[in-house]
N, C-alpha and C positions, 0 to 999 in steps of 0.2 A: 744837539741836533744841528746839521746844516741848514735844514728848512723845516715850518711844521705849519701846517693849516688848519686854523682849528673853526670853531662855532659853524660845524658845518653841522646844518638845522636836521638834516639825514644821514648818516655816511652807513652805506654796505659793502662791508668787510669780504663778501662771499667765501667765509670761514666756513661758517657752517651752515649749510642754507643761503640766507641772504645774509647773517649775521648782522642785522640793525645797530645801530648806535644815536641814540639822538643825541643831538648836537654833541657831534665828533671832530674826532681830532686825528692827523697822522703826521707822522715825524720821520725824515728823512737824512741817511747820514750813507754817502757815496755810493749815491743811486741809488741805493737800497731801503726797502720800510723798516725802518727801526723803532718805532712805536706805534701804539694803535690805541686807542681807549676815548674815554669821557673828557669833554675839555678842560673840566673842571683840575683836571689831576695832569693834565699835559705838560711835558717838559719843556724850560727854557730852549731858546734856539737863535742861532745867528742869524734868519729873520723869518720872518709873521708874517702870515698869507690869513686872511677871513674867507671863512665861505657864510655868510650869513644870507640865510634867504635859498640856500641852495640843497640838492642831491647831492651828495658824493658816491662814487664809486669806484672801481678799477677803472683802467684803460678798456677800453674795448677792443678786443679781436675779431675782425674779420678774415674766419678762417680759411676762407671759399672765393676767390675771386679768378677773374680773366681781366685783369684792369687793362695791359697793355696790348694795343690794337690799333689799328688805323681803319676809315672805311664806313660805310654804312650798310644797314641792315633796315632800311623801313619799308625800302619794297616787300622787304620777304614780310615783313611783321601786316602789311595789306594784305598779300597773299594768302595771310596763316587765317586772318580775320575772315577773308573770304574763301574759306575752307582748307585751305591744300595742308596737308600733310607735313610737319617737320621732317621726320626722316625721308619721306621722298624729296623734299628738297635738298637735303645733303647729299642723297644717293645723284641727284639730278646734277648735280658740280655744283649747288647755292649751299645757302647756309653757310657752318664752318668754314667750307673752301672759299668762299669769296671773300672774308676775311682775313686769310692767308693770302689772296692776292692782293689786296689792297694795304697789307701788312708787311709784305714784304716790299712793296714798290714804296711805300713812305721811308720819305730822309729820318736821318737821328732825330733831328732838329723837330720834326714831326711827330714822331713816336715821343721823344725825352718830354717836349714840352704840354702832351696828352697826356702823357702818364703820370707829372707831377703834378695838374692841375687837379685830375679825378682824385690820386691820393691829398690832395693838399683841402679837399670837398672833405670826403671821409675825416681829415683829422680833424677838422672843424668843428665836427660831431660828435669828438671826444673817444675816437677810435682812434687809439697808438700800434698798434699791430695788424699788417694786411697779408695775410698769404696772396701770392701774384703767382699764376702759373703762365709758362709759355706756352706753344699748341696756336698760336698762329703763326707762326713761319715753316717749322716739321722741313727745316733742311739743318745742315750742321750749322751754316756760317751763321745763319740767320737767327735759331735758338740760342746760339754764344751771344751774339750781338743781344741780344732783349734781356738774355738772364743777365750780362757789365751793367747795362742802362740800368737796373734795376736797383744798381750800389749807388748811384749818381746821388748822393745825398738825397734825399729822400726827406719829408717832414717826418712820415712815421718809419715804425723798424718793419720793415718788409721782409717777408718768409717767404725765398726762391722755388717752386714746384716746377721740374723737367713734364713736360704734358706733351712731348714727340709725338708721344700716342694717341694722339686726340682725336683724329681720321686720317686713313690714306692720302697724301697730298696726290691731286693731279697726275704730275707726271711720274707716281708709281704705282697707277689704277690697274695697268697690264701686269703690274709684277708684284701683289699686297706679299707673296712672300721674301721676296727681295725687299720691299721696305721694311719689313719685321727684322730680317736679319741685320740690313743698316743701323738698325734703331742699335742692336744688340751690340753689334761687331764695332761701330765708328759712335755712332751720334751720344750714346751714353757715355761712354766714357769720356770722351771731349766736353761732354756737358757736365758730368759727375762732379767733376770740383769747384763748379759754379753754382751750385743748387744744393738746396737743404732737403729736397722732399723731389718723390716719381710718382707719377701719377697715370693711371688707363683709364681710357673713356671705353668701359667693355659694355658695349649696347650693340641690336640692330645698327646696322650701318657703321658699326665704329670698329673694334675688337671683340675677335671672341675670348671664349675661357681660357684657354689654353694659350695664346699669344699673350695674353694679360700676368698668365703665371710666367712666362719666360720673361716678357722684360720686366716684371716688378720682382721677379727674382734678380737679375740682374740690376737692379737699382739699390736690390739693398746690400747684394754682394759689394756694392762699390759704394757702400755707405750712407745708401739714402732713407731716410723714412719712408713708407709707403702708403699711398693713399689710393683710390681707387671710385671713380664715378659708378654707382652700380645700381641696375635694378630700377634704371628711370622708364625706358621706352619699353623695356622686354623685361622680363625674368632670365636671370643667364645662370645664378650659383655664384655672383660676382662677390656678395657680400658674407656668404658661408667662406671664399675663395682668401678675400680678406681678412679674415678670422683666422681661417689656417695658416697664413703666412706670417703672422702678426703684426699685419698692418696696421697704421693710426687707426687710420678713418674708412670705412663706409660714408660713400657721399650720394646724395636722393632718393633713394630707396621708395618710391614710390609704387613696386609692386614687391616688395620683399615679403617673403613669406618665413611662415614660422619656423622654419630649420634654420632660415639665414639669420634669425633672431636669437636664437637658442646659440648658433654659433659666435654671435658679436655678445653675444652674453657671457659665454665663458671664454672668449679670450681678453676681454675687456677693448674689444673696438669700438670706438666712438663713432653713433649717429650723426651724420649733417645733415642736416635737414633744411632745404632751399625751395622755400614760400613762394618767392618770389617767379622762378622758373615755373613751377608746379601752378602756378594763377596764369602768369601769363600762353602753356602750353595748352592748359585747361585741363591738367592729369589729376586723378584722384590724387588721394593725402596718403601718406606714408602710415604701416601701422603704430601710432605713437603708443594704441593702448599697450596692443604687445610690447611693444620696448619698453615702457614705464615698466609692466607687471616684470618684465625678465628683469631691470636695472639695469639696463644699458645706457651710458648715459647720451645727451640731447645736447649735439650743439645746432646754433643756426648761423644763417651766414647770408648775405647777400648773393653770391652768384654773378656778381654783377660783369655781364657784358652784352654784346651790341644787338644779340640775336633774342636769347631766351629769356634773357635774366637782366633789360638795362635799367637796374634800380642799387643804387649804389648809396644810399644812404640805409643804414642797420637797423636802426632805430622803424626805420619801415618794414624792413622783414620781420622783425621784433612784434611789431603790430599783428600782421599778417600770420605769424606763426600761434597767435593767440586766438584770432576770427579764424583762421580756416587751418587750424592745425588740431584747435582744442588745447593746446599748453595752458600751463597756467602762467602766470606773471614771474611767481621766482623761478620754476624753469623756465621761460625765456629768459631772465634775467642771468640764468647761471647760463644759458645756452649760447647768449654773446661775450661771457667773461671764461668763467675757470672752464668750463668744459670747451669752449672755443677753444683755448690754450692746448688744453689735453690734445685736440686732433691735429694740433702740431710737435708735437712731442715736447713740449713747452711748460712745465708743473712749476713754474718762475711768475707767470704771467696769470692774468687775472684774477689775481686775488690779493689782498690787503694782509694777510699773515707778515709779521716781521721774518725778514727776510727774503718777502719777495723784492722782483726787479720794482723800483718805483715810479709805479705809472698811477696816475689818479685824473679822475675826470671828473668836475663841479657843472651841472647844468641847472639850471631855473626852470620850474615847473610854468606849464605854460599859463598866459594871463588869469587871475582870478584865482588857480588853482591852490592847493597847500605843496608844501615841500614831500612830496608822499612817490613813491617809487611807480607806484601802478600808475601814476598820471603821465609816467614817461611813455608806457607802451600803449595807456588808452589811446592817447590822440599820438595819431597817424603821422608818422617822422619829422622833419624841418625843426628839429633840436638842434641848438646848437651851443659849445661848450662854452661855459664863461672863465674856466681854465685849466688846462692840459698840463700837467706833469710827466715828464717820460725822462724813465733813468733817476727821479729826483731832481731834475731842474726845470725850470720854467719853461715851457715852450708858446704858451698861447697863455694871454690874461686880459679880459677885457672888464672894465668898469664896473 
């Protein structure tokens, strides 16, 4: 082994289920997991990591983010408290578009050092993987610019999502079908080989059905994975729409109903489910029973950005997905790891199998507590990891 960390007092493999192991062990040989078992039976290695006292688990993915942005959003978050309407504020030119203008008017130097600070929070917390979509700028120069920034070295591995689609910018309010066609004709394909994943915000006030199937058809004609915000403000067909294309993800689904369930059922499209948005909007919960009884499977995700969702630690939505979702513990637990992974097209990542990518993450349960899994999601986020592995080598290790 090049590395191996053993007397880990917990480690879950999310093999099969959580796949427990007490005091575990894993072994790493370029980048990759090449062992996994009891410490007792663990292999020699070039050197010796301890978790004693600690959780093990994978890296965490967070599958669902807007990290990259300039600008504030607390007015509108007064305004929402004091009644007003999310969609009628995006329809109003707030919301999303004010973050497009304060997005596009920030320097690099503004943006670069925003966006590694919120990821360098997140990695802290023993998340190694961020999906990051663009969708505030929605002009060509400007989505190019945010998905380079996004390679800048980075602490975690960041998963690039094209999000053009994310609302009519401004100055193409007089022509939504001319900016549909931009999206189609210029913006994607200039963006396509900078981005791993397309993405449509098909709601009220965003895209409809049919606009959604044109450019996520075209995103995955030019190679992209597909993903799709569906089914949060309105009922649209966004999530049966997903299924038929063979998108990853269905993402919020907070009015889906049981056809769009039956449909992510048989094509195997991953749930995302975002707590976080869904608390702070004040929307009903998604139907998790139905998706559990279909087997569809349950990731969760932050959502984290400056309007709906600014909560960018996992380990909270984690929480949250369990108080107001009804999850149980190992599905959240599998819904920030393997199944996060799945709705990036990603079966490398969140799980300890030899042969995955080598990501591991040791945290300490909080004061008083035993080394026990469900104490990470009882008490409500501010985890933070005592060492990060990503690729197999060291990236974070404190005392």
């Amino acid at each position: 082994m090049d590395l191996i960390v053993r007397n880990i007092d917990e480690l879950l493999t999310m093999s099969e289920g959580l796949g427990v192991i007490p005091d575990g062990a894993v072994g790493f040989v370029d980048g990759k997991v090449a062992w996994v078992g009891p410490s007792a039976k663990a292999p020699r290695a070039r050197r010796t990591l301890y978790g004693r006292g600690c959780i093990g688990l994978p890296g965490l993915v967070d599958c669902h983010t807007h990290t990259l942005f300039a600008g504030s959003r607390a007015a509108e978050f007064e305004a929402r408290l004091a009644g007003a309407d999310y969609s009628a504020i995006l329809e109003a030119g707030g919301g999303i578009l004010s973050t497009v203008r304060a997005t596009r008017s920030a320097d690099d130097e503004t943006l670069r050092s925003a966006l590694r600070a919120r990821l360098t929070d997140m990695f802290q917390r023993g998340v190694t993987t961020v999906e990051v979509k663009t969708g505030y700028a929605l002009s060509t120069e400007h989505e190019l610019r945010c998905l380079k920034m996004m390679d800048e070295g980075q602490p975690v591995r960041v998963l690039k999502t094209f999000l053009g689609a994310h609302t009519v910018p401004g100055e193409w309010r007089p022509d939504r079908a001319g900016y549909v066609r931009h999206l189609l004709d210029e913006m994607l394909p200039a963006c396509a080989p900078h981005a791993d994943m397309v993405d449509v915000y098909c709601d009220r006030g965003a895209f409809t059905l049919d606009e959604a199937r044109a450019i996520l058809t075209r995103g995955q004609d030019l190679g992209l994975g597909g993903r799709i915000h569906a089914e949060q403000v309105e009922h649209t067909g966004a999530a049966a729409l997903a299924a038929e294309l063979g998108c990853l993800s269905a993402d919020h689904l907070e009015q889906l109903d049981q056809a769009g369930v039956d449909a992510m059922a048989g094509a195997g499209t991953v749930a995302v489910l975002l707590p976080g948005a869904m608390t702070y909007l004040n929307d009903p919960a998604p139907p998790v029973g139905a998706l559990r009884e279909a087997g569809v499977k349950m990731a969760i995700a932050t959502d984290f950005n400056p309007g709906t969702s600014p909560v960018r630690d996992l380990w909270t939505a984690a929480t949250l997905a369990t108080v107001r979702l009804r999850l149980s513990v190992e599905e959240t637990l599998l819904g920030i790891t393997r199944h996060a992974a799945l709705a990036l097209g990603r079966d490398d990542l969140g799980h300890l199998d030899v042969g995955a990518t080598g990501d591991l993450a040791l945290l300490r349960p909080p004061p008083g507590e035993p080394a026990h899994h469900a104490v990470l999601v009882q008490y409500m986020g501010g985890h933070v990891a005592s060492l990060v592995i990503r690729d197999g080598s060291v990236y974070l290790q404190r005392s």
